[in-house]
Predicted model as a PDB file, atoms N, CA, C, CB and O in Angstrom, pLDDT in the B-factor column:
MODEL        1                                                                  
ATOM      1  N   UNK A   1     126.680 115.545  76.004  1.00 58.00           N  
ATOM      2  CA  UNK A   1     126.527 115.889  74.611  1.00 58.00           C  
ATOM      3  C   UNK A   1     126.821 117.385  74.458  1.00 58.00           C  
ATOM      4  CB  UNK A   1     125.097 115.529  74.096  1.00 58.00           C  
ATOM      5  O   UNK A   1     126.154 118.135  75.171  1.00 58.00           O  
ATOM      6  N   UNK A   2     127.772 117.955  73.589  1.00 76.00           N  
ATOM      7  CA  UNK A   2     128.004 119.025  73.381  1.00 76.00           C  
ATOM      8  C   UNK A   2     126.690 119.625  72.797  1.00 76.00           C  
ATOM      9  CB  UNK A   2     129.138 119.072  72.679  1.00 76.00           C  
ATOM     10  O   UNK A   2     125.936 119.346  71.865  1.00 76.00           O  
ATOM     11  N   UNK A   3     126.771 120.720  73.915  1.00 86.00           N  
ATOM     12  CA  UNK A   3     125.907 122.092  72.730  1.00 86.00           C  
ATOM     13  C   UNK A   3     124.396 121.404  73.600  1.00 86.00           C  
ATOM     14  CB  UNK A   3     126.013 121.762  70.033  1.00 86.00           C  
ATOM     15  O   UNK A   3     123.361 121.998  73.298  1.00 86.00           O  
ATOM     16  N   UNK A   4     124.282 120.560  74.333  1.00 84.00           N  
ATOM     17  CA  UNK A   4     122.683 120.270  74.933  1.00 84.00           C  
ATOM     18  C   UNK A   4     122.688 120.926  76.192  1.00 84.00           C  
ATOM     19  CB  UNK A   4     122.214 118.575  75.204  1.00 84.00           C  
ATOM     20  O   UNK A   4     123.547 120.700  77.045  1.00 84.00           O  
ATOM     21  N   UNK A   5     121.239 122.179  76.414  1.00 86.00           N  
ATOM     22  CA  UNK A   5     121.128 122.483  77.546  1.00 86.00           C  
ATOM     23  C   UNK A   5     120.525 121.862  78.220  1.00 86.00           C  
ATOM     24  CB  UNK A   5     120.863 123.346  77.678  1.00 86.00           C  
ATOM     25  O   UNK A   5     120.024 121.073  77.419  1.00 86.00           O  
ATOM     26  N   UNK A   6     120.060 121.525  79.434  1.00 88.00           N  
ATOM     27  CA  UNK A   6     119.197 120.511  80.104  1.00 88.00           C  
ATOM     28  C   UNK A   6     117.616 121.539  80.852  1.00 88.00           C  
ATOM     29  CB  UNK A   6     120.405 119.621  81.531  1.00 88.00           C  
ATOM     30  O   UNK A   6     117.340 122.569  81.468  1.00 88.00           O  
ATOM     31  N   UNK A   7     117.101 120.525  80.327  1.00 90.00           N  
ATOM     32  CA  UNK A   7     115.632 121.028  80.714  1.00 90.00           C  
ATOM     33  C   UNK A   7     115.284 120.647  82.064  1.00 90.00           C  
ATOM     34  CB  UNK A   7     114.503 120.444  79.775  1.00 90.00           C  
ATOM     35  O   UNK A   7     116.091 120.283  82.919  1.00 90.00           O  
ATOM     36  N   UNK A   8     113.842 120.768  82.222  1.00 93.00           N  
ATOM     37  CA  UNK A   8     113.226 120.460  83.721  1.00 93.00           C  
ATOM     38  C   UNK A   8     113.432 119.174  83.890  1.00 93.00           C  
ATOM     39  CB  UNK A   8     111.673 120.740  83.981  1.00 93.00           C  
ATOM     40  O   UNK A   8     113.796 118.749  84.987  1.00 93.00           O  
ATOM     41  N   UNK A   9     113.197 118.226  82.657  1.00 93.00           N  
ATOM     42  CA  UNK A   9     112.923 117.042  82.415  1.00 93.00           C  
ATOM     43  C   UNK A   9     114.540 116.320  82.772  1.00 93.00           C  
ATOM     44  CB  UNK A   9     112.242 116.930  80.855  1.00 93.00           C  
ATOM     45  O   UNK A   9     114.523 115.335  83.511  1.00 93.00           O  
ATOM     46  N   UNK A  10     115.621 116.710  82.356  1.00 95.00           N  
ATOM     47  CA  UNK A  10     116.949 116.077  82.426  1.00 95.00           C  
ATOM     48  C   UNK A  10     116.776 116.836  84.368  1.00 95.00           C  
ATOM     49  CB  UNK A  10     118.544 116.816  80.892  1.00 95.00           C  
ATOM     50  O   UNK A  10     116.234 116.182  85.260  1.00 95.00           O  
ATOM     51  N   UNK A  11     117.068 117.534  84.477  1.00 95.00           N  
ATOM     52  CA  UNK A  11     117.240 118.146  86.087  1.00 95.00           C  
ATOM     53  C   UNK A  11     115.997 116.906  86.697  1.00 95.00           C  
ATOM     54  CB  UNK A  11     116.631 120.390  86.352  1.00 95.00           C  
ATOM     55  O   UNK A  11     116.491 115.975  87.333  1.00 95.00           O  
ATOM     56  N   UNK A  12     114.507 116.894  86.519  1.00 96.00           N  
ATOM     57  CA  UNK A  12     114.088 116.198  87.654  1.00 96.00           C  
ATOM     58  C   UNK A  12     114.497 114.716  87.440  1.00 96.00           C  
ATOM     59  CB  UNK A  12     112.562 116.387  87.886  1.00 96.00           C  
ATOM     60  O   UNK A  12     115.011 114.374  88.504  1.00 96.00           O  
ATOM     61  N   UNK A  13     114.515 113.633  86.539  1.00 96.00           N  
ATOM     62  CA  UNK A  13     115.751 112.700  86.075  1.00 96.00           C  
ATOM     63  C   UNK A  13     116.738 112.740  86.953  1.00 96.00           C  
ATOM     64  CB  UNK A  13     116.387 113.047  84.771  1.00 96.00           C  
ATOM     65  O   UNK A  13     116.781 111.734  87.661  1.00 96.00           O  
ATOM     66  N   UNK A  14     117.617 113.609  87.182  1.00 96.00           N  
ATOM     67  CA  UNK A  14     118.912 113.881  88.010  1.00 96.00           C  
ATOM     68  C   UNK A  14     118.420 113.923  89.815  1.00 96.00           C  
ATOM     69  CB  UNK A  14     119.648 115.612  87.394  1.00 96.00           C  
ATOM     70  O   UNK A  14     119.065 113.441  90.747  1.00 96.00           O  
ATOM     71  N   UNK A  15     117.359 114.509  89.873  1.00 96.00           N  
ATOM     72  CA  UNK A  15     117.006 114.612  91.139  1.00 96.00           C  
ATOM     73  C   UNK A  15     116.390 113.391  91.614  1.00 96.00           C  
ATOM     74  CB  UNK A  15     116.210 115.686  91.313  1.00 96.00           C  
ATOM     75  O   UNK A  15     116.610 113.236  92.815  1.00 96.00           O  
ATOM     76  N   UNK A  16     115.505 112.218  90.950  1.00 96.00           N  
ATOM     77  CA  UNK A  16     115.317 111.131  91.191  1.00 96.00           C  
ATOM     78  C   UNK A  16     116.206 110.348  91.742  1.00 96.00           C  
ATOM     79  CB  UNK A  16     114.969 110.751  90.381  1.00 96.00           C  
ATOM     80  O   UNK A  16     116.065 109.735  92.800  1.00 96.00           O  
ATOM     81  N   UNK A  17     117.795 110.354  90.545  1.00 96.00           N  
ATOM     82  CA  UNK A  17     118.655 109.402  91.014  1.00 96.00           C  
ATOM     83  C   UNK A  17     118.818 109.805  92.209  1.00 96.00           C  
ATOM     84  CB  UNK A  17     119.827 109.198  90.343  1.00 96.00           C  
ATOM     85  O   UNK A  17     118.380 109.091  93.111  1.00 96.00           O  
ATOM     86  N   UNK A  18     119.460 110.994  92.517  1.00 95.00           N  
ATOM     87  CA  UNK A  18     119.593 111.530  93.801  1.00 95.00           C  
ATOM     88  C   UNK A  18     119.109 110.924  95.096  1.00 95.00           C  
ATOM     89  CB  UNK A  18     119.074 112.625  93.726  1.00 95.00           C  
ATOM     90  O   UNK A  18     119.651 110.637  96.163  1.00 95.00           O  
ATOM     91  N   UNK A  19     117.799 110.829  94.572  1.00 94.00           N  
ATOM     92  CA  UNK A  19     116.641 110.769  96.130  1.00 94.00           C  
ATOM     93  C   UNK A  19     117.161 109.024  95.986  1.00 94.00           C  
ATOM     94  CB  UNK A  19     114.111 111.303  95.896  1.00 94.00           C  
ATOM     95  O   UNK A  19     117.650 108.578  97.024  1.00 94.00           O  
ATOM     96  N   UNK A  20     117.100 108.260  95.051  1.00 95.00           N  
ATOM     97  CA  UNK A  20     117.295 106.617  94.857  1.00 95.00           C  
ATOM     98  C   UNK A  20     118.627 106.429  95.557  1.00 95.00           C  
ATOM     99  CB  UNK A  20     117.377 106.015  93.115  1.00 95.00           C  
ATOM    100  O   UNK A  20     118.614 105.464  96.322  1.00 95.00           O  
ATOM    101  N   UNK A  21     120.133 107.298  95.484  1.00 95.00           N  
ATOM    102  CA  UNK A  21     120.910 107.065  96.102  1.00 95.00           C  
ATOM    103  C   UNK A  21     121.214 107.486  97.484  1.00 95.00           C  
ATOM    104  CB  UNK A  21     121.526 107.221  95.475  1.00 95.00           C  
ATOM    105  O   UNK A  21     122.220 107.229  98.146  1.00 95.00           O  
ATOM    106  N   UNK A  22     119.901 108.356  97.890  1.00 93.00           N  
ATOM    107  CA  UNK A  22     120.190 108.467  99.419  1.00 93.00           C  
ATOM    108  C   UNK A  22     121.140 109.697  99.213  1.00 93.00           C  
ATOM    109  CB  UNK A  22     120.951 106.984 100.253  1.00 93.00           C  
ATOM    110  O   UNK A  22     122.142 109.571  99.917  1.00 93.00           O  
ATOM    111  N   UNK A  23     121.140 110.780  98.513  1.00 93.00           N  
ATOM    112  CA  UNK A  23     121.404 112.269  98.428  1.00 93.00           C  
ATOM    113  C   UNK A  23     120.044 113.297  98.337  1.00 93.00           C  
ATOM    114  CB  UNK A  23     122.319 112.479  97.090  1.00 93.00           C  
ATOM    115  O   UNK A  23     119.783 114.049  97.398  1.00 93.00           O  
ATOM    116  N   UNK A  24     119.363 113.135  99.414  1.00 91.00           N  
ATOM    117  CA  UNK A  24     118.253 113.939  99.896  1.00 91.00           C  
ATOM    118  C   UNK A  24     118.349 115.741  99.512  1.00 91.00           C  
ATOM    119  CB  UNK A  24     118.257 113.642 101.588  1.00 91.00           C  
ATOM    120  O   UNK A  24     117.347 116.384  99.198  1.00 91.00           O  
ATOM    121  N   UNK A  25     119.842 116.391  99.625  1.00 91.00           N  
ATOM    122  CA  UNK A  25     119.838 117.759  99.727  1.00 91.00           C  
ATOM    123  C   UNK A  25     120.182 117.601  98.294  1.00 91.00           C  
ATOM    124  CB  UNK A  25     120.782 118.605 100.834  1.00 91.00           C  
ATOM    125  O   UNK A  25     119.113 118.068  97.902  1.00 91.00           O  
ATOM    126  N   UNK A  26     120.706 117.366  97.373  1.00 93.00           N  
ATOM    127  CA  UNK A  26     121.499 116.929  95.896  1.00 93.00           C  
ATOM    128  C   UNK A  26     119.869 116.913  94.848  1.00 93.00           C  
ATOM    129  CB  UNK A  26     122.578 114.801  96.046  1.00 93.00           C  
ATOM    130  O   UNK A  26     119.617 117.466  93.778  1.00 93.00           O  
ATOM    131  N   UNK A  27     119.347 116.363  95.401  1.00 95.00           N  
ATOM    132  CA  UNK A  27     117.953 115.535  95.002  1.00 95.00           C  
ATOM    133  C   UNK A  27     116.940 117.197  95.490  1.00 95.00           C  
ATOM    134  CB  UNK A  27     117.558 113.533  96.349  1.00 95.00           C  
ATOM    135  O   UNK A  27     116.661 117.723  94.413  1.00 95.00           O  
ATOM    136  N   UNK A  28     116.581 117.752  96.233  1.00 94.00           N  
ATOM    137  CA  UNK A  28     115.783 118.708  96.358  1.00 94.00           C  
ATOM    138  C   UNK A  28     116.648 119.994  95.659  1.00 94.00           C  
ATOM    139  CB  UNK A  28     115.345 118.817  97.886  1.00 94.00           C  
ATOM    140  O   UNK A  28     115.645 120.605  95.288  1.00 94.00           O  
ATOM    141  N   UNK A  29     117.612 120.733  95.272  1.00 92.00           N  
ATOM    142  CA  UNK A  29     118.518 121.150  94.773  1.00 92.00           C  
ATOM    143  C   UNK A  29     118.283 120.872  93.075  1.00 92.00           C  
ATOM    144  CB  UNK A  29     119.653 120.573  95.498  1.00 92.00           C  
ATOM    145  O   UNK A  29     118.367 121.907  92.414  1.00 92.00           O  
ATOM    146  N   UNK A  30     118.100 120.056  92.563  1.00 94.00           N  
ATOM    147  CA  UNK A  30     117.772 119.502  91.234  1.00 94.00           C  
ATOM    148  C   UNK A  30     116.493 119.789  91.138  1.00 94.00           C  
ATOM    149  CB  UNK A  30     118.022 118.060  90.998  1.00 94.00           C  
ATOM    150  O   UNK A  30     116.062 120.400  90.160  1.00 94.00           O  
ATOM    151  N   UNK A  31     115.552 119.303  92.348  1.00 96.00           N  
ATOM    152  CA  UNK A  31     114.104 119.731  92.036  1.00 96.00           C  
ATOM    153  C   UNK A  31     113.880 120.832  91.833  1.00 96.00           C  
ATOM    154  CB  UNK A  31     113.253 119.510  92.842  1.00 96.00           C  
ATOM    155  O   UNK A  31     113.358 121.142  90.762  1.00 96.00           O  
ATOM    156  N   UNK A  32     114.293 122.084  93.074  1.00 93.00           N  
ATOM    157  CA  UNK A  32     114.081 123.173  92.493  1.00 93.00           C  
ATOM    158  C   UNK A  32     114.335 123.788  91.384  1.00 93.00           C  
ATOM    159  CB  UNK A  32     114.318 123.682  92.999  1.00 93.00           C  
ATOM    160  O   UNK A  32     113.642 124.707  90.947  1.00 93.00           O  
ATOM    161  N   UNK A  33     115.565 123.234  90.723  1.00 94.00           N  
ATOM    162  CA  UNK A  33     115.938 123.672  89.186  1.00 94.00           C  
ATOM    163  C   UNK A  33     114.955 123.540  88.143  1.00 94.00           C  
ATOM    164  CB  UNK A  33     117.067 122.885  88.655  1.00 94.00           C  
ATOM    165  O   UNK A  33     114.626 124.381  87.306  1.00 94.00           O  
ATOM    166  N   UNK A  34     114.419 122.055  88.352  1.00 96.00           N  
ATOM    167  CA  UNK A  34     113.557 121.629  87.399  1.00 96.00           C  
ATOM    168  C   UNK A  34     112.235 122.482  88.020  1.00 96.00           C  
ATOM    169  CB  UNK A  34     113.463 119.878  87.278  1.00 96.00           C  
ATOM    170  O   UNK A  34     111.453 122.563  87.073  1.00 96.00           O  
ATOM    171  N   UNK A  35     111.772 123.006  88.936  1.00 95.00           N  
ATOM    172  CA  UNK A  35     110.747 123.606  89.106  1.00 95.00           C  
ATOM    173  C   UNK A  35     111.125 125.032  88.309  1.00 95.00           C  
ATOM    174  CB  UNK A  35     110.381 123.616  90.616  1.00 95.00           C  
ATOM    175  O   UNK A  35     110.339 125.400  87.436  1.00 95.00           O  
ATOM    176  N   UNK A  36     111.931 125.580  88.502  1.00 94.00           N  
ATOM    177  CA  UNK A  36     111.961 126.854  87.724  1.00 94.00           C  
ATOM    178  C   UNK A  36     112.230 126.673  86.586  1.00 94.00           C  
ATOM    179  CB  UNK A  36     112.758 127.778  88.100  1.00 94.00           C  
ATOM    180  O   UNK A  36     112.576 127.625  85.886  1.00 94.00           O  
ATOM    181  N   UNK A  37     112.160 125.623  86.174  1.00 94.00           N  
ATOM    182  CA  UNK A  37     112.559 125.715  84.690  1.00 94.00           C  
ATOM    183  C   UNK A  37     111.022 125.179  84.013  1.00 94.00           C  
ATOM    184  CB  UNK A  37     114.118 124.571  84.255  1.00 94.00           C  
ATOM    185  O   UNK A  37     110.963 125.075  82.788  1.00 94.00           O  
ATOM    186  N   UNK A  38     109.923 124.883  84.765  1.00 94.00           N  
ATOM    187  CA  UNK A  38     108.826 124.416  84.249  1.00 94.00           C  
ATOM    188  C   UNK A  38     107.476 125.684  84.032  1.00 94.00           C  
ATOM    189  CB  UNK A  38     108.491 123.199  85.252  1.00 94.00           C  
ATOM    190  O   UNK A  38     107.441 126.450  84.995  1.00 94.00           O  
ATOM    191  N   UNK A  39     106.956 125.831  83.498  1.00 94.00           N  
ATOM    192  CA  UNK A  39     106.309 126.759  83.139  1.00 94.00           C  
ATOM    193  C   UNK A  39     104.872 126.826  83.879  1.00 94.00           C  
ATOM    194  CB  UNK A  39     106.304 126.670  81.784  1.00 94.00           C  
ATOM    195  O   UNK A  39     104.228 127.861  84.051  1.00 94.00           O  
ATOM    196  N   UNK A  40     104.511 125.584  84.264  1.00 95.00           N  
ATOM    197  CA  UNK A  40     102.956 125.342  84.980  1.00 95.00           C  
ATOM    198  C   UNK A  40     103.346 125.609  86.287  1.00 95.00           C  
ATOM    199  CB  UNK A  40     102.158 123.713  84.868  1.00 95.00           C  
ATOM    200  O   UNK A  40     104.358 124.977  86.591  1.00 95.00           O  
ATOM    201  N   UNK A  41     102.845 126.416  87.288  1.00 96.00           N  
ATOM    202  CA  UNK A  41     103.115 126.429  88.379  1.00 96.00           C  
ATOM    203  C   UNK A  41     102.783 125.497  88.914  1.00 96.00           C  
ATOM    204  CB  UNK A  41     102.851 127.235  88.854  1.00 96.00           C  
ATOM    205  O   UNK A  41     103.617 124.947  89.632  1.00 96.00           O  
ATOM    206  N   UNK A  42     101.557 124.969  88.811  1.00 97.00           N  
ATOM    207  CA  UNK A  42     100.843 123.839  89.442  1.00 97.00           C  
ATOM    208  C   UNK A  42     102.410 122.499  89.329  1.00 97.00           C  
ATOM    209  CB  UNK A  42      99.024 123.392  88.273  1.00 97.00           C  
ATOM    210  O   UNK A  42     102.895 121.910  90.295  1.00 97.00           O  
ATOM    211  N   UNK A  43     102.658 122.426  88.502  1.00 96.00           N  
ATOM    212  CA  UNK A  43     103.646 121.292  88.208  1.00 96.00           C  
ATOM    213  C   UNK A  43     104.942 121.569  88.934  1.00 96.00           C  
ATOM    214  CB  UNK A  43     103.939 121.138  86.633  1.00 96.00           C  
ATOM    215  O   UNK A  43     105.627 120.644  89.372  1.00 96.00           O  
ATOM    216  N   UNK A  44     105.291 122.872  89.065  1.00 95.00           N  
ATOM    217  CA  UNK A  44     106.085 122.526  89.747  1.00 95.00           C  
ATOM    218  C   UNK A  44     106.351 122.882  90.956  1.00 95.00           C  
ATOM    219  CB  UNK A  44     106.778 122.590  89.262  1.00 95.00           C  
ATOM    220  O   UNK A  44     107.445 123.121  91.466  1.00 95.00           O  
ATOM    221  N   UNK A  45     104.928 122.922  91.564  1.00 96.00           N  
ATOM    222  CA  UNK A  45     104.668 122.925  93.366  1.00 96.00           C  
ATOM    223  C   UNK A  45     104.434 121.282  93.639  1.00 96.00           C  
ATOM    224  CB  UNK A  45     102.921 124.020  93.994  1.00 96.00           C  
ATOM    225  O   UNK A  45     104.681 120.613  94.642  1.00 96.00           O  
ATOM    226  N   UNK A  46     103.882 120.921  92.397  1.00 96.00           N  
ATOM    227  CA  UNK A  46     104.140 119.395  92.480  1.00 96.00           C  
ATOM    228  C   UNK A  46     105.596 118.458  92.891  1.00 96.00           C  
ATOM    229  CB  UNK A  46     103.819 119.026  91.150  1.00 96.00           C  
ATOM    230  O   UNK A  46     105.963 117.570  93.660  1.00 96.00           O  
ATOM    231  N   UNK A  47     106.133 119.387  91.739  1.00 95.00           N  
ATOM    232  CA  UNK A  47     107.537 118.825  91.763  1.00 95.00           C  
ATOM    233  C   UNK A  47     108.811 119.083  93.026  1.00 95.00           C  
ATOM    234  CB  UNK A  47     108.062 119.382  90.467  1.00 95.00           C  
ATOM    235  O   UNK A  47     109.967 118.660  93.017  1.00 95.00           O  
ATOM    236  N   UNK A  48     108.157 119.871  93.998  1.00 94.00           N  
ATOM    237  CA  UNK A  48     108.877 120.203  94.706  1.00 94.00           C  
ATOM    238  C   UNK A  48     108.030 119.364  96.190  1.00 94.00           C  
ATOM    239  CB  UNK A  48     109.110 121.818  94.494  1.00 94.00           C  
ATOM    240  O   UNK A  48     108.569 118.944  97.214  1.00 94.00           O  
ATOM    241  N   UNK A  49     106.406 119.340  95.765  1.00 94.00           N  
ATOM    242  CA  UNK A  49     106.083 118.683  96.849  1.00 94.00           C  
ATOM    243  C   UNK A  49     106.581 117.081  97.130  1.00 94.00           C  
ATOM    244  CB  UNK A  49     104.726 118.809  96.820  1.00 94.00           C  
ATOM    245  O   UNK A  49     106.361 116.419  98.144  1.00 94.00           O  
ATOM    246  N   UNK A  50     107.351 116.651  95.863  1.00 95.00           N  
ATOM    247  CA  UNK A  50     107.739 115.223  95.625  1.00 95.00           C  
ATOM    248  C   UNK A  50     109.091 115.055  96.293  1.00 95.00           C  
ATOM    249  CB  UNK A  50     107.808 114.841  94.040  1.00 95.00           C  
ATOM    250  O   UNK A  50     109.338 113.916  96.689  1.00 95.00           O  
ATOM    251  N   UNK A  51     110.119 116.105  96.509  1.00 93.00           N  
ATOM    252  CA  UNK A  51     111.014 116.241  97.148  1.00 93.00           C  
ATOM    253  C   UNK A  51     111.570 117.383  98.171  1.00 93.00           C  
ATOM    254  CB  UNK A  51     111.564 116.028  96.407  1.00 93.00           C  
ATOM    255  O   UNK A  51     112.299 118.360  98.000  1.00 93.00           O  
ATOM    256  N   UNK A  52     110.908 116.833  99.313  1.00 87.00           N  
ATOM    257  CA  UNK A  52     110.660 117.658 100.205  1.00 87.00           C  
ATOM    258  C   UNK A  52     112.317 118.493 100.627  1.00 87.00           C  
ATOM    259  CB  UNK A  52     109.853 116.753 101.401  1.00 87.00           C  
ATOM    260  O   UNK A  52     113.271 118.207  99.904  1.00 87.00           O  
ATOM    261  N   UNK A  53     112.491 119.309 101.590  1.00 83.00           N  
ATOM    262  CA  UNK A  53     113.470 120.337 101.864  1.00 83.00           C  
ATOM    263  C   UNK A  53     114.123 119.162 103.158  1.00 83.00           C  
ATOM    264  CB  UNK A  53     112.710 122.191 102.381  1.00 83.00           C  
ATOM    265  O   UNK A  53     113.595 118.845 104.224  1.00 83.00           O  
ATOM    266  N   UNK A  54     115.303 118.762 102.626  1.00 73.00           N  
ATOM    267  CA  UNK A  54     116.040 118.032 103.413  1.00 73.00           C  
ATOM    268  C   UNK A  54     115.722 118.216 104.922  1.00 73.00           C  
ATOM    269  CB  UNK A  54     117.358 118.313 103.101  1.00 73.00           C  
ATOM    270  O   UNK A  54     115.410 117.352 105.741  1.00 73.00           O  
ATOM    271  N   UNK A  55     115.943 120.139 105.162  1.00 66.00           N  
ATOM    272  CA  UNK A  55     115.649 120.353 106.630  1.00 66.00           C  
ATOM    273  C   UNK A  55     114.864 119.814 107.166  1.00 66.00           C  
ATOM    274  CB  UNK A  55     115.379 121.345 106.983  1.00 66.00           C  
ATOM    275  O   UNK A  55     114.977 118.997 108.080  1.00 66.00           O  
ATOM    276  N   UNK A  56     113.685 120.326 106.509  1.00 54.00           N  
ATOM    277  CA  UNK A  56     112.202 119.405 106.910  1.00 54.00           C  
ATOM    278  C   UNK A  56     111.962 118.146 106.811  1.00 54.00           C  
ATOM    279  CB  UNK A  56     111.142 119.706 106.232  1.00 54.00           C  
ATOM    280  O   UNK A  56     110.842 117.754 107.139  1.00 54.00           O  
ATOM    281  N   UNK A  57     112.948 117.203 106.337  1.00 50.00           N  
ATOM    282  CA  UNK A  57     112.914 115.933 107.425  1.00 50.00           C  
ATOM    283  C   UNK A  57     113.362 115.763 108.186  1.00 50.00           C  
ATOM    284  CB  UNK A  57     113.109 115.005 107.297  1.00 50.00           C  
ATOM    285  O   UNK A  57     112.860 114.974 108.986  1.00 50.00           O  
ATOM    286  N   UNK A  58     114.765 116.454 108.502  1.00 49.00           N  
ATOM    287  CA  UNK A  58     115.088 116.309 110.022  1.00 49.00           C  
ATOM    288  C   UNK A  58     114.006 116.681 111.305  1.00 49.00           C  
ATOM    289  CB  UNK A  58     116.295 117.226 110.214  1.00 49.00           C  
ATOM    290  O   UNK A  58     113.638 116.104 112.328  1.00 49.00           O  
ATOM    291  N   UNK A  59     113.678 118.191 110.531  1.00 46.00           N  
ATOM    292  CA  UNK A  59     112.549 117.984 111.707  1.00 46.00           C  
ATOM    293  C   UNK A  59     111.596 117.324 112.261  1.00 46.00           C  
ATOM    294  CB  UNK A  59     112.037 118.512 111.757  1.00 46.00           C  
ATOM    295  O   UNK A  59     111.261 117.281 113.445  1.00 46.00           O  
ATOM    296  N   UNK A  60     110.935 116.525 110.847  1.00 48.00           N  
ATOM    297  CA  UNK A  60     109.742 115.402 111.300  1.00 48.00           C  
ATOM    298  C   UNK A  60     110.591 114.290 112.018  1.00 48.00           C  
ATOM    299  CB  UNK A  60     108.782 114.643 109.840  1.00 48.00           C  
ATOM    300  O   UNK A  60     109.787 113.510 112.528  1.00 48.00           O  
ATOM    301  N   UNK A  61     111.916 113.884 112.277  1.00 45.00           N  
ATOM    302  CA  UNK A  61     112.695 113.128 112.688  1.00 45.00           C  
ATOM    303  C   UNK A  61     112.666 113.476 113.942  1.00 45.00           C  
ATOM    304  CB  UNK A  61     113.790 113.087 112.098  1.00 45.00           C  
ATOM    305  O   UNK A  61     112.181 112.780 114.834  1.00 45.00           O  
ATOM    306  N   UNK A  62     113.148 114.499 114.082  1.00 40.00           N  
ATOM    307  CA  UNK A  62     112.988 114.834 115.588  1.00 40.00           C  
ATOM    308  C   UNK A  62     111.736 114.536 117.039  1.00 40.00           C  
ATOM    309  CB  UNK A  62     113.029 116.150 115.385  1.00 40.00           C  
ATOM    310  O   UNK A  62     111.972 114.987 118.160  1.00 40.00           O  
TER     311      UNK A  62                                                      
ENDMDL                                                                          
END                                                                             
């Protein structure tokens, strides 16, 4: 849609699909957007605790 900026709300939306299609780094990348774009800190240590740092699953993999 012309002329629409996207909020936290369209970015974490985007980062869901992400994580649903199996784009883990795409998907944490979106989260952080939508975390800085949210005003409650609490919400968006939330929002980042929901999509963890790609790296850091490799490591629990290991």
């Amino acid at each position: 849609m012309p002329g629409h900026v996207p909020d936290s709300f369209d970015y974490l939306d985007a980062a869901h699909e992400m994580a649903h299609t199996g784009r883990p780094t795409l998907a944490r990348l979106l989260a952080e957007e939508a975390a800085t774009r949210t005003e409650d800190p609490e919400e968006a240590a939330r929002i980042l605790r929901r999509f963890p740092s790609p790296a850091s699953l490799r490591l629990k993999d290991c």
